[in-house]
Backbone as CSV, one residue per row, in Angstrom:
resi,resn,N_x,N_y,N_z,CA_x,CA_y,CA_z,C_x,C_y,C_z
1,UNK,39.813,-87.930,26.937,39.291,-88.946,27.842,38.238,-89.772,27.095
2,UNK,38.164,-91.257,27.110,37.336,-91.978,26.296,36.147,-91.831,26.486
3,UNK,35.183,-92.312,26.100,33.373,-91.785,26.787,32.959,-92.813,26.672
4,UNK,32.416,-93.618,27.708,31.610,-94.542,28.741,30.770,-94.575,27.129
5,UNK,30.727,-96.193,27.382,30.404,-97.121,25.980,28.787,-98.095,26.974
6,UNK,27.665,-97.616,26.379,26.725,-98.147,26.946,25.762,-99.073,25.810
7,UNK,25.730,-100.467,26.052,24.892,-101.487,24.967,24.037,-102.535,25.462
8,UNK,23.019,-102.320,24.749,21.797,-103.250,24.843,21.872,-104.459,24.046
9,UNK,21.668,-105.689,24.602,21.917,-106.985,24.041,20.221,-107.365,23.947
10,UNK,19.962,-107.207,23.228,18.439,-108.375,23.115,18.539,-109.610,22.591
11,UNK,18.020,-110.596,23.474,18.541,-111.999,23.375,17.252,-112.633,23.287
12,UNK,16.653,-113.703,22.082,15.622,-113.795,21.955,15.787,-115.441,21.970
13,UNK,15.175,-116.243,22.994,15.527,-117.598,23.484,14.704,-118.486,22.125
14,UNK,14.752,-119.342,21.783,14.185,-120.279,21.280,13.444,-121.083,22.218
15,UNK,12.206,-121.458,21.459,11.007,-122.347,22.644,11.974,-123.529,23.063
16,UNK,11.426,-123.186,24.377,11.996,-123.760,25.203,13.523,-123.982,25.595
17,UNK,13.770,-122.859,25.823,15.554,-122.555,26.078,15.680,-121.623,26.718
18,UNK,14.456,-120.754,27.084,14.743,-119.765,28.161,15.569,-119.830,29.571
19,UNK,15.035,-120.930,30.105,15.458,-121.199,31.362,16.888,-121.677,31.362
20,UNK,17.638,-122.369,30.348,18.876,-122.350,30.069,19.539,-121.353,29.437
21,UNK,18.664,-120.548,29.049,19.879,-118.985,28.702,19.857,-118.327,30.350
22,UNK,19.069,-118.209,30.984,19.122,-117.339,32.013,20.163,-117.972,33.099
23,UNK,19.673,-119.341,33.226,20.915,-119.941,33.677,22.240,-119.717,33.449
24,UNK,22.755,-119.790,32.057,23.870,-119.690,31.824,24.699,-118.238,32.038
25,UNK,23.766,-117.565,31.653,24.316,-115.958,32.201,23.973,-115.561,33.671
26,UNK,23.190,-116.243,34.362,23.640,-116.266,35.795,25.097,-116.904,36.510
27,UNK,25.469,-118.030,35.506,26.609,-118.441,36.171,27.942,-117.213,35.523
28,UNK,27.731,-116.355,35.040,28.563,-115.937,34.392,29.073,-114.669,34.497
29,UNK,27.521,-114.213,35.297,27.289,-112.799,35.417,28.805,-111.646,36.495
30,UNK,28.478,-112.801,37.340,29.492,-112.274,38.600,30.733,-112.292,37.969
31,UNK,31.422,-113.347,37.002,33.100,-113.011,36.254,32.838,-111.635,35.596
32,UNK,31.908,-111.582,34.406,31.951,-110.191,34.204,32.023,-109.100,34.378
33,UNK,31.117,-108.930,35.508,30.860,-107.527,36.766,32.333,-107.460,36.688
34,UNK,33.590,-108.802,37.205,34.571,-108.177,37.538,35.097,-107.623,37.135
35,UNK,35.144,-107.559,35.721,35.996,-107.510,34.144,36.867,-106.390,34.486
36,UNK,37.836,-106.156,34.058,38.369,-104.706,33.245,37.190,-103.556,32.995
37,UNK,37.082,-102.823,33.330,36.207,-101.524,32.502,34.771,-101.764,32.788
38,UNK,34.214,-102.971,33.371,33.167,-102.947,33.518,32.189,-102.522,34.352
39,UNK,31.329,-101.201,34.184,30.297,-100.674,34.940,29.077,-101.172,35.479
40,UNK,28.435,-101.839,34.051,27.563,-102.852,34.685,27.275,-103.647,33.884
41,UNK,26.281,-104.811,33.816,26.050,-105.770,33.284,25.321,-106.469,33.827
42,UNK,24.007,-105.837,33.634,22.495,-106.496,34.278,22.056,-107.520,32.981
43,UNK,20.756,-108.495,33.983,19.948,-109.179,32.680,18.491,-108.594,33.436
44,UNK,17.764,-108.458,32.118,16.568,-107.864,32.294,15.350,-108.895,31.318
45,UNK,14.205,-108.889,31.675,13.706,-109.656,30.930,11.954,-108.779,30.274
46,UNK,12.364,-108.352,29.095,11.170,-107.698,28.388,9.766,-108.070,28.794
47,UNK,8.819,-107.746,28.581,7.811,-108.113,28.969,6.903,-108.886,28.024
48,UNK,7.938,-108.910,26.760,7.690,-110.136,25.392,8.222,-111.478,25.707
49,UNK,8.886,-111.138,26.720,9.667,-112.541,26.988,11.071,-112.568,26.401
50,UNK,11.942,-112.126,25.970,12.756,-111.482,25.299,13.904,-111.355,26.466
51,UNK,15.356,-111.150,26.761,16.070,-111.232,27.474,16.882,-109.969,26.722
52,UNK,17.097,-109.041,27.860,18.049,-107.883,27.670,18.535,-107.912,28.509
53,UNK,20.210,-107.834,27.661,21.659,-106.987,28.544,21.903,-105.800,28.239
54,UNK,21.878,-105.081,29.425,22.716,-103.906,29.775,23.807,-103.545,30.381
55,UNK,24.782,-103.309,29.427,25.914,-103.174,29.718,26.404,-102.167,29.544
56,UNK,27.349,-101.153,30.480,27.885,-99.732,30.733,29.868,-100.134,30.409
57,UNK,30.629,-99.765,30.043,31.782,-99.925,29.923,32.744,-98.465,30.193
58,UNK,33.476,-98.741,30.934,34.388,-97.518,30.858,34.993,-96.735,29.260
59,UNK,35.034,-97.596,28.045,35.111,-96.712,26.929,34.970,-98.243,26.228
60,UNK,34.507,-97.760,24.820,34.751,-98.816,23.803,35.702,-99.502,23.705
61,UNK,37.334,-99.893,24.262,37.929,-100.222,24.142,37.833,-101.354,25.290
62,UNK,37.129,-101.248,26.416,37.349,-101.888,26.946,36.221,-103.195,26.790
63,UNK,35.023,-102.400,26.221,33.718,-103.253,25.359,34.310,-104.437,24.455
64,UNK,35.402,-103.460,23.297,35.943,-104.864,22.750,36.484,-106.282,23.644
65,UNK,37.437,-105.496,24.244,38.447,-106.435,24.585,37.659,-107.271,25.657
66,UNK,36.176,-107.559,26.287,35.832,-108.260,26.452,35.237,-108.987,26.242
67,UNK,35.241,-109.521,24.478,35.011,-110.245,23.458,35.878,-111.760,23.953
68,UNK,37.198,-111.234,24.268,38.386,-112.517,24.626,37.997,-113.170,25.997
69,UNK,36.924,-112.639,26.621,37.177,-112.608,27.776,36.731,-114.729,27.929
70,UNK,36.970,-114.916,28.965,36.775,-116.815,28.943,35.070,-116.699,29.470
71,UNK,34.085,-115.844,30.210,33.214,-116.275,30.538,32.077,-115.775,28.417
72,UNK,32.914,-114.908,28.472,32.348,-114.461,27.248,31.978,-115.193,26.266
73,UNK,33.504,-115.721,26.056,33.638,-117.068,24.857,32.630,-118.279,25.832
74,UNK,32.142,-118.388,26.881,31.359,-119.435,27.078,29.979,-119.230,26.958
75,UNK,29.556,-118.383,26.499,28.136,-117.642,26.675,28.073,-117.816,24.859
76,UNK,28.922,-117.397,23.772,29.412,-117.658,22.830,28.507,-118.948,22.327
77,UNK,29.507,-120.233,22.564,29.620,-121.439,22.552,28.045,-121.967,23.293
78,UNK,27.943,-121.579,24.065,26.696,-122.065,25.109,25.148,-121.557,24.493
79,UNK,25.304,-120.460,23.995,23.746,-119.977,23.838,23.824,-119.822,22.156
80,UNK,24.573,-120.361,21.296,24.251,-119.860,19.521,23.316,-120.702,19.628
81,UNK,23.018,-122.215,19.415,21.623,-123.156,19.617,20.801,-122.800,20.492
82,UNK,20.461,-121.888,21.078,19.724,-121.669,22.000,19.133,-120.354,22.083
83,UNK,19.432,-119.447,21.241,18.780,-118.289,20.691,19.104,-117.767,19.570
84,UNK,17.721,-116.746,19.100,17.701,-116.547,17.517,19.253,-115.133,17.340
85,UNK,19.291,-116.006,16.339,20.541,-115.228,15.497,20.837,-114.858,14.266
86,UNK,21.393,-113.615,14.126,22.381,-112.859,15.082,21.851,-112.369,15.476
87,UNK,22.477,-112.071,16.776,22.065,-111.338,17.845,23.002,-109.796,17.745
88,UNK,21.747,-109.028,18.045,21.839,-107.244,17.778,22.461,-107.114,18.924
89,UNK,23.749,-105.841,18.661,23.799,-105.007,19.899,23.742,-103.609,19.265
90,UNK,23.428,-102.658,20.526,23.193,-101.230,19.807,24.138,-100.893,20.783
91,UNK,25.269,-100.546,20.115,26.186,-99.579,20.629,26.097,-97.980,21.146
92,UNK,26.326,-97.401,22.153,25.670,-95.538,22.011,26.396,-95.195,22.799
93,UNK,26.568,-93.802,22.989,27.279,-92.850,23.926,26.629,-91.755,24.084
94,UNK,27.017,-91.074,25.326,26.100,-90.004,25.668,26.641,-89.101,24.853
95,UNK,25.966,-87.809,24.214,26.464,-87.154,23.062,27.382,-86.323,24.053
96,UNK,28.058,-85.922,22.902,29.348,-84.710,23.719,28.897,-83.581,23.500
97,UNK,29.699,-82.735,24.524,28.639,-81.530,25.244,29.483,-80.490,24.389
98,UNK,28.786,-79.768,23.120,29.963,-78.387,22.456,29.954,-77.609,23.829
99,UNK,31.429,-77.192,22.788,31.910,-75.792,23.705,31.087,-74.933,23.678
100,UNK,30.079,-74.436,22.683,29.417,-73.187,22.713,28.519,-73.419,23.399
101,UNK,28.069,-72.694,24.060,26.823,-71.966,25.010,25.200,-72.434,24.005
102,UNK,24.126,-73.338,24.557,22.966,-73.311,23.867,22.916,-72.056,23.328
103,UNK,22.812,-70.825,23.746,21.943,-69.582,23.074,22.837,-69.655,22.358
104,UNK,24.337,-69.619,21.686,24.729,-69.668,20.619,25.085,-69.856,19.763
105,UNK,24.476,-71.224,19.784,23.838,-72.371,18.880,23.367,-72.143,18.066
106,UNK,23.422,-72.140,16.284,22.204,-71.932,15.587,21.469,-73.178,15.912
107,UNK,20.389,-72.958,15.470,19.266,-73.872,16.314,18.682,-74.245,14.767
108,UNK,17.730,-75.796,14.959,17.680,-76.511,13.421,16.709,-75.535,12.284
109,UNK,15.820,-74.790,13.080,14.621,-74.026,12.402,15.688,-73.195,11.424
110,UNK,16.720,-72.723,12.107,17.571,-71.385,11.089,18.607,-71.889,9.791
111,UNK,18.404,-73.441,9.933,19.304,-74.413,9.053,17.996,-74.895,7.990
112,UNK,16.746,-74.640,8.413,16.342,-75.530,7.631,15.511,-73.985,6.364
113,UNK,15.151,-74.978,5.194,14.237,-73.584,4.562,13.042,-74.185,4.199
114,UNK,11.970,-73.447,4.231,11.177,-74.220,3.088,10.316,-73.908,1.977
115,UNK,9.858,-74.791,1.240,9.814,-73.642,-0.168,8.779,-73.463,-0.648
């Protein structure tokens, strides 16, 4: 089963372009929500002033494939002049859970030596 693909977009506006990035991903926001695979896709705004997306995906596959998507490619096209670039995403997943039991785990202290 694939594992839920969760990424942070930090979007850093150029003076005076804030109010047209937020704009533009407000008009955009609601096609996405609908997407294929999509869990969520909030905008958040740092307290640097700084614009973060959070986005949850049903698996990486479905993260890509909304690269093609048409509101995507307009956000694309719409915001490269209008914020600093490139723009980071940090890709992550919740770690996977071993089969073994914590207690029988070697644990890092019994891996490590020192001299």
């Amino acid at each position: 089963m694939p594992r839920r693909c969760t990424v942070i977009v930090p979007l850093t506006p150029l003076d005076g372009h804030f109010d047209t990035v937020m704009r533009v991903l407000d008009e955009v926001l609601a096609d996405i929500r609908q997407g294929e695979g999509c869990l969520r896709y909030d905008v958040r705004e740092e307290v640097s002033g700084r614009i973060v997306l959070i986005e949850e995906w049903e698996s990486r596959d479905h993260w890509q494939a909304h690269f093609d998507w048409k509101p995507i490619q307009r956000l694309k096209r719409e915001l490269v002049d209008k914020v600093i670039m490139p723009v980071e995403r940090w890709e992550m997943y919740e770690p996977e859970v071993p089969d073994t039991p914590a207690e029988q785990r070697p644990i890092a202290e019994e891996r490590l030596t020192r001299e």
